[in-house]
C-alpha positions, 0 to 999 in steps of 0.5 A: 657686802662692805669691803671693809668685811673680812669676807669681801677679801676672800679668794676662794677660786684657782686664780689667786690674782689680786686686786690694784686698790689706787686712787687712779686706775686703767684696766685692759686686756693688754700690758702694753695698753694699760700702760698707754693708759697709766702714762697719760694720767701721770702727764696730767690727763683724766679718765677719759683721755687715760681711756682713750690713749689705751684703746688707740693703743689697743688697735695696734698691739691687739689688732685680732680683737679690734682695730681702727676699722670698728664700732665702740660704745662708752658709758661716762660717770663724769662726778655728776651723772651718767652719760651713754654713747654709740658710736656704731656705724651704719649699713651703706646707702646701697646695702638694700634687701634686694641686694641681699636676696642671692644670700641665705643669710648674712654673709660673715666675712668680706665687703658685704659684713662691712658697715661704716666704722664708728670707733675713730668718732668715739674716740673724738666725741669723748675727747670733746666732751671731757678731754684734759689734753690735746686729742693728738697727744693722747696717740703718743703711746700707740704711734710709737709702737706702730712705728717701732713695732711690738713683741707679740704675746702668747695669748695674741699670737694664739687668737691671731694664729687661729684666724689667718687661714678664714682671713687670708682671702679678703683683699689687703689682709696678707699684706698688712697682718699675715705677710708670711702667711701666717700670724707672728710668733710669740716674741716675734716683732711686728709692724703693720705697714700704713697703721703709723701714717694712718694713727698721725692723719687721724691725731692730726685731723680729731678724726675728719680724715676718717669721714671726710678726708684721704682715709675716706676716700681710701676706704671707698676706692678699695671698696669700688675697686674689690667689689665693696658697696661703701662710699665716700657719702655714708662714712661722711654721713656718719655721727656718734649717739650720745644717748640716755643709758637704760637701766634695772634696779636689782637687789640694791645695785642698778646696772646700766647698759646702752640701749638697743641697738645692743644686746645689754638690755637682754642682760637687763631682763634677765635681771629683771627675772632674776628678782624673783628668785633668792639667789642668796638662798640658792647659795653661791656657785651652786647648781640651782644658782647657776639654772635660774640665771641660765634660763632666765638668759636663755628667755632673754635671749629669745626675746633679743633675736625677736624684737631687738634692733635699731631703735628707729625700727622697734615699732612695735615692740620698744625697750620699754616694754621688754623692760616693763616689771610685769612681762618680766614677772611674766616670764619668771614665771616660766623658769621651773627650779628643777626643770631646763625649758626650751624657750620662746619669745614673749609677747610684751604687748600681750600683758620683749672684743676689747673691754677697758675701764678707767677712773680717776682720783676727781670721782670720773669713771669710763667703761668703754669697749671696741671691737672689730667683731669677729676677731679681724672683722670682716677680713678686709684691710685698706691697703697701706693704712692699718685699717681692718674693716668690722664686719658689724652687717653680719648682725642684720638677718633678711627675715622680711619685715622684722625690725632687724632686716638689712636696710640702707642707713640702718644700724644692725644688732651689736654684741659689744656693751659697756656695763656700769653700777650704781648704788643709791644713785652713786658710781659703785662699779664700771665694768664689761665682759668681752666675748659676743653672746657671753657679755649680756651673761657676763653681765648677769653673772657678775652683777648677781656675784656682786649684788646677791654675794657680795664678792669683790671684783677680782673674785667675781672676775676670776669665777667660773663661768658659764655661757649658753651657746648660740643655739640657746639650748647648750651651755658651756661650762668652764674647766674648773666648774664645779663636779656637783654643779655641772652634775646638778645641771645635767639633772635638770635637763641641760646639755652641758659642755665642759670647755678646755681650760684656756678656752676663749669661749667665756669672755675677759672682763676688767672692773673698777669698783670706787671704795671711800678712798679710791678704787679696787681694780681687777683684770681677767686672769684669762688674758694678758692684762693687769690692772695699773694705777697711781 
């Protein structure tokens, strides 16, 4: 559907938020943030810089949902193709399966969820590649904020608050993010100690200190020192991916997602059967509409814990053949229109955080995410640096011999996944949707609202969502889904859960949509963010 259509501006959902149409835009999760973003394209900076300066803003005021300890990934449309990067780290030399073996499974916090932090090399691989302006001017806005401090928000108060009790055992956490105990209050000011000091040697260093310098040491010393296996060696040996993004064509819009190691090509797949399906015919928002792409999710989520890991240990099933048209056909067939199933793997051979988008008026768009994981990560804080270790290792598991066993130098399974559209080969929409498992579906659910209903941004944003759990078996639902939605799912055979409104469970996404004469942006009403633009 155009956006020159009467329909395409309708708002039909409880949030009557709208969307930023400028010729340049940032669109983040943080107030605060966004605006890091906007000062820097008025100083005469690009995509990529606006996008950097927001997520190095983003590790000081949003510091519960990543920091400068973590992973990232981007996907680059540079107005003339597209680029992918990973920049996750991987496990340390002495991470071995032997060292594993008095655990059940893989632990969720401390030193031993800790692999190396791939944030800080994204953030310079970028600005290599593309930067406008000097690397260490783009941590003008974070700095100032580190050093000066910043008023909490509600919303960051509320995700902060409900970790404080799991983290305040890990070494350093009280010290730098709970000194009283517990998270700041809303309005409170707050400094981390160390985080200013830490933000000024990475500007000054484009990062090397981070790998190879007194950051490094620092990271390994508190890792010797509190039972970590970390060294100075594997943060040295580290390097950022740039990789060819993979892809699904579906209706007549392709999505585009990083490859594995991520989840993004369970969302791919599940496009893939989606295809064989009218959604359109279904009807928007109805309960056969929502059951298709629910199993299909659900199928792609069993073939995601089978086969996918580090690509380097995908030997015998490849993204290729959990993306070949056939299986996919193969598993559509599985879906029943009246029925839930419980679903298995396949068998591909036998025929499987914060988000941030920005753009720029000379056609460059940037879908970049970051993330500590599970909130703060692994609870681990680097004394008087700022700096909150990921806990990405819990992504591994200590099944012996599949392609997802914890191994040295080995890069786990990861949730975060920018998204991006095309139409024709050309940029139509740079977007993500936070949250664990429910980006891979948020994936879904936005490219169907934008591809088979022909929605704009801020209503595909706004929609109710749904998320099947980790059990893949539960589905969640969101407050304002509707009575005869939820009602058809539970007749087909689904356990539904209705969530609480203002629950976390359902992600936040940001979105920017290029039209002839710039862009449309919209940010999740289900955070702080708006979207901002010049």
């Amino acid at each position: 559907m155009s956006s020159d259509s009467s329909s395409f501006w309708s708002f039909p959902y409880t949030s009557q938020r709208m969307p930023l149409l400028a010729r340049n835009v940032v669109s983040t999760s943080q107030p605060l943030a966004s605006a890091a973003g906007l000062l820097t394209l008025a100083r005469g900076g690009n995509a990529v810089d606006a996008a950097l300066a927001t997520a190095i803003t983003l590790t000081v005021v949003e510091p519960c949902m990543n920091g400068i300890g973590g992973d990232a990934f981007a996907i680059v449309w540079d107005g003339k193709q597209m680029h992918g990067l990973n920049a996750s780290g991987r496990a340390p030399r002495k991470w071995t399966p032997e060292h594993f073996s008095r655990y059940d499974a893989m632990p969720l916090r401390g030193w031993d969820s800790v692999t190396v932090p791939g944030t800080v090399s994204a953030w310079r691989a970028l600005s290599d590649r593309w930067g406008a302006l000097p690397f260490a001017d783009l941590f003008e806005p974070a700095l100032r904020h580190a050093r000066e401090g910043f008023m909490v928000s509600p919303t960051v108060h509320r995700q902060w608050q409900a970790q404080v009790a799991e983290m305040l055992p890990q070494p350093g956490y009280r010290e730098a993010f709970a000194p009283q105990g517990r998270a700041p209050l809303p309005g409170e000011h707050f400094i981390c100690p160390g985080q200013a000091t830490t933000l000024e040697s990475i500007a000054k260093s484009k990062g090397d200190d981070f790998y190879h310098g007194a950051l490094a040491k620092a990271i390994a010393d508190h890792a010797r020192s509190t039972g970590g296996l970390i060294e100075e060696a594997d943060l040295a040996a580290h390097q950022a991916d740039w990789v060819e993004p993979i892809s699904m064509r579906y209706r007549d819009v392709t999505l585009l997602e990083i490859g594995p190691n991520g989840q993004g090509i369970g969302a791919l797949m599940a496009l893939g059967m989606l295809a064989h399906f009218d959604l359109r015919a279904a009807g928007v928002d109805s309960a056969l509409s929502q059951h298709l792409q629910i199993e299909a999710m659900k199928l792609a989520f069993a073939d995601l814990h089978e086969f996918v890991a580090d690509p380097d240990a995908m030997q015998t099933v490849k993204a290729s053949d959990l993306l070949d048209s056939d299986y996919l056909a193969s598993r559509a067939r599985l879906i029943d229109p009246d029925r839930a199933a419980t679903p298995r793997p396949g068998s591909p051979h036998s025929g499987g955080t914060v988000y941030l988008t920005t753009a720029d008026q000379s056609g460059m768009m940037v879908s970049f995410i970051q993330s500590n994981f599970k909130g703060f990560g692994s609870g681990v804080v680097v004394p008087n640096t700022g700096i909150a270790l990921h806990n990405r290792g819990w992504g591994f598991n200590l099944k012996p011999g599949h392609p997802n066993q914890v191994a040295p130098g080995k890069r786990p399974f990861h949730s975060i996944i920018p998204g991006f559209l095309t139409r024709d080969g050309a940029p139509l929409m740079s977007f993500g949707v936070m949250g664990g498992s429910m980006q891979a579906q948020g994936h879904v659910q936005v490219t169907s609202r934008i591809a088979d209903y022909g929605q704009n941004p801020q209503v595909a944003s706004d929609a109710p969502r749904w998320r099947v759990m980790d059990d893949n078996s539960t589905v969640a639902v969101e407050w304002n889904f509707s009575r005869e939605a939820i009602d058809g799912l539970v007749a087909r055979g689904h356990q539904v859960k209705v969530a609480p409104r203002f629950d976390t469970e359902f992600g936040c996404a940001q979105m920017a949509m290029k039209t002839a004469h710039g862009y449309i942006a919209a940010s999740d009403h289900r955070k702080d963010g708006y979207p901002v633009g010049m």
